[in-house]
C-alpha positions in Angstrom: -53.0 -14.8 -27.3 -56.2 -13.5 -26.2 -55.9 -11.9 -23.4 -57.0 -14.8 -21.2 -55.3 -15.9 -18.4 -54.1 -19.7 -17.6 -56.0 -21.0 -15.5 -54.8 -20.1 -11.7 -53.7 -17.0 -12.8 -56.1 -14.1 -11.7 -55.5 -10.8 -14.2 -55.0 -7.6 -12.2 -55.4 -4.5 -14.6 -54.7 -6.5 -18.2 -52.0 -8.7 -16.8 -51.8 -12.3 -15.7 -50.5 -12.7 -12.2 -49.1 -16.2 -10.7 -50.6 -17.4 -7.7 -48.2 -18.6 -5.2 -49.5 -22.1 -4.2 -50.0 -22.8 -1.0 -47.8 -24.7 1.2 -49.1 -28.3 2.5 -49.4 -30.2 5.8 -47.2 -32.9 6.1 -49.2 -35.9 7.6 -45.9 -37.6 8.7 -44.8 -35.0 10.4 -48.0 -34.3 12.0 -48.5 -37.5 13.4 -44.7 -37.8 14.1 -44.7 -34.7 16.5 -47.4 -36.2 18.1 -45.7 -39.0 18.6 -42.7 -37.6 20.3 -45.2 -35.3 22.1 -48.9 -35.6 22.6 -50.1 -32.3 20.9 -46.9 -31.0 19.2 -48.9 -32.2 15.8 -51.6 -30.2 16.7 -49.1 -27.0 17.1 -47.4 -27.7 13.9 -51.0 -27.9 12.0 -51.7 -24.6 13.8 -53.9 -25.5 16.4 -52.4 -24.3 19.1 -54.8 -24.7 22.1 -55.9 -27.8 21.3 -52.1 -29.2 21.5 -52.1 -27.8 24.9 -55.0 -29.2 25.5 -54.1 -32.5 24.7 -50.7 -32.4 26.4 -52.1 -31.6 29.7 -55.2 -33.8 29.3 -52.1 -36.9 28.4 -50.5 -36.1 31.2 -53.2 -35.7 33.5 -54.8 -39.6 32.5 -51.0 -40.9 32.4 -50.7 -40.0 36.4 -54.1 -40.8 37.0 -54.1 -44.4 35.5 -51.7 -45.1 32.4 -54.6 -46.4 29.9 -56.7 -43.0 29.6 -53.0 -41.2 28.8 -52.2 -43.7 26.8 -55.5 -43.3 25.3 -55.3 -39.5 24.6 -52.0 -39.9 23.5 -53.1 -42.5 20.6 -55.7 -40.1 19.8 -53.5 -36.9 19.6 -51.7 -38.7 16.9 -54.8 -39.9 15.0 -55.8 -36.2 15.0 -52.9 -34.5 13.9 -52.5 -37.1 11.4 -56.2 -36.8 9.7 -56.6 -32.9 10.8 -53.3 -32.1 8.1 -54.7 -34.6 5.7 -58.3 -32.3 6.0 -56.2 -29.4 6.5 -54.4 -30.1 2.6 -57.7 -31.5 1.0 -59.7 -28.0 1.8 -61.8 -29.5 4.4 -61.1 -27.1 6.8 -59.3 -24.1 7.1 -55.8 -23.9 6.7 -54.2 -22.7 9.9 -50.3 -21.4 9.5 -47.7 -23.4 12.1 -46.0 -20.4 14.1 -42.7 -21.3 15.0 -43.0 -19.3 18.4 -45.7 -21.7 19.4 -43.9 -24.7 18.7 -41.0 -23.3 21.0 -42.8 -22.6 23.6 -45.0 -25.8 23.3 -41.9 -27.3 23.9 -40.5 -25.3 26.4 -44.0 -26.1 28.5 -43.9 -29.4 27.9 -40.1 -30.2 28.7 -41.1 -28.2 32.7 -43.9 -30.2 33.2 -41.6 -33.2 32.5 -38.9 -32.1 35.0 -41.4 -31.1 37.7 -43.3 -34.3 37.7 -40.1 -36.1 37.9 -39.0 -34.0 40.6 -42.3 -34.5 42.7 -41.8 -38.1 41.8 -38.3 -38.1 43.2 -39.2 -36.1 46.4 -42.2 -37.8 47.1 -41.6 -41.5 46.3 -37.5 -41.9 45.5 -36.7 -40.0 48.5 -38.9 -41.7 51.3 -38.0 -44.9 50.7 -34.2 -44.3 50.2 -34.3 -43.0 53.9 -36.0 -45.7 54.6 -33.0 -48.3 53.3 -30.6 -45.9 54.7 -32.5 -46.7 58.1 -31.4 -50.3 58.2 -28.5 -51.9 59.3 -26.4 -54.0 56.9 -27.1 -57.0 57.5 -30.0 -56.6 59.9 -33.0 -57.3 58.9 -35.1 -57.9 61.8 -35.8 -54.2 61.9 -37.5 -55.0 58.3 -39.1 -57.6 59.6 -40.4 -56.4 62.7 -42.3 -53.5 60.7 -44.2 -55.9 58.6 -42.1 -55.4 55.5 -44.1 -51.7 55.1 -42.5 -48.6 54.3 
């Protein structure tokens, strides 16, 4: 002996003292959450507004037109994905996931969900149910007479 330490092991006032080793990022799980969730990856690797970020920026392209969500969505995935890999090589800074933000990630996300299927509902289910419910059975020469339009 010595008096060196292994390698890994700083020495604090003589003695050698383990390092605890740092946790990794799992990729899978990254890109899984993002998968489930455009931006939940993000959240888990600890980047927090930029999973919000992509959420909203998903949602917004998928009512808009469904190829830019789908887009964004693809790419939240691909980020989450590379950004643990960089995340567990030292490439950038390691970010901690906070469990609180992943809650309320979710929480956010599952409201936006049931609001835009209620505006959906009320705006487009409901107008044209009335609209059935306007008809005879049987008589369709009311249908016909408006041109077939809603």
């Amino acid at each position: 002996m010595d008096g060196k330490a292994p390698a890994g092991y700083p020495v604090y006032g003589g003695y050698s003292v383990p390092v605890p080793a740092r946790e990794q990022k799992s990729t899978l799980i990254a890109g899984a959450c993002s998968t489930l969730l455009p931006g939940l990856g993000q959240v888990y690797n600890g980047q927090t507004a930029k999973g919000f970020a992509l959420f909203i920026a998903t949602c917004v392209g998928l009512v808009i037109l469904l190829i830019p969500g789908l887009i964004v969505w693809l790419y939240a995935m691909y980020d989450a994905h590379k950004t643990a890999g960089k995340m567990n090589t030292g490439e950038i800074p390691f970010c901690e996931m906070r469990m609180l933000h992943v809650v309320l990630f979710v929480v956010f996300a599952i409201a936006v969900v049931v609001i835009g299927l209620v505006l959906i509902y009320v705006m487009v289910v409901e107008p044209m149910m009335s609209q059935f419910s306007s008809l005879d059975t049987g008589n369709f020469n009311q249908l016909l007479n408006t041109g077939g339009a809603f």
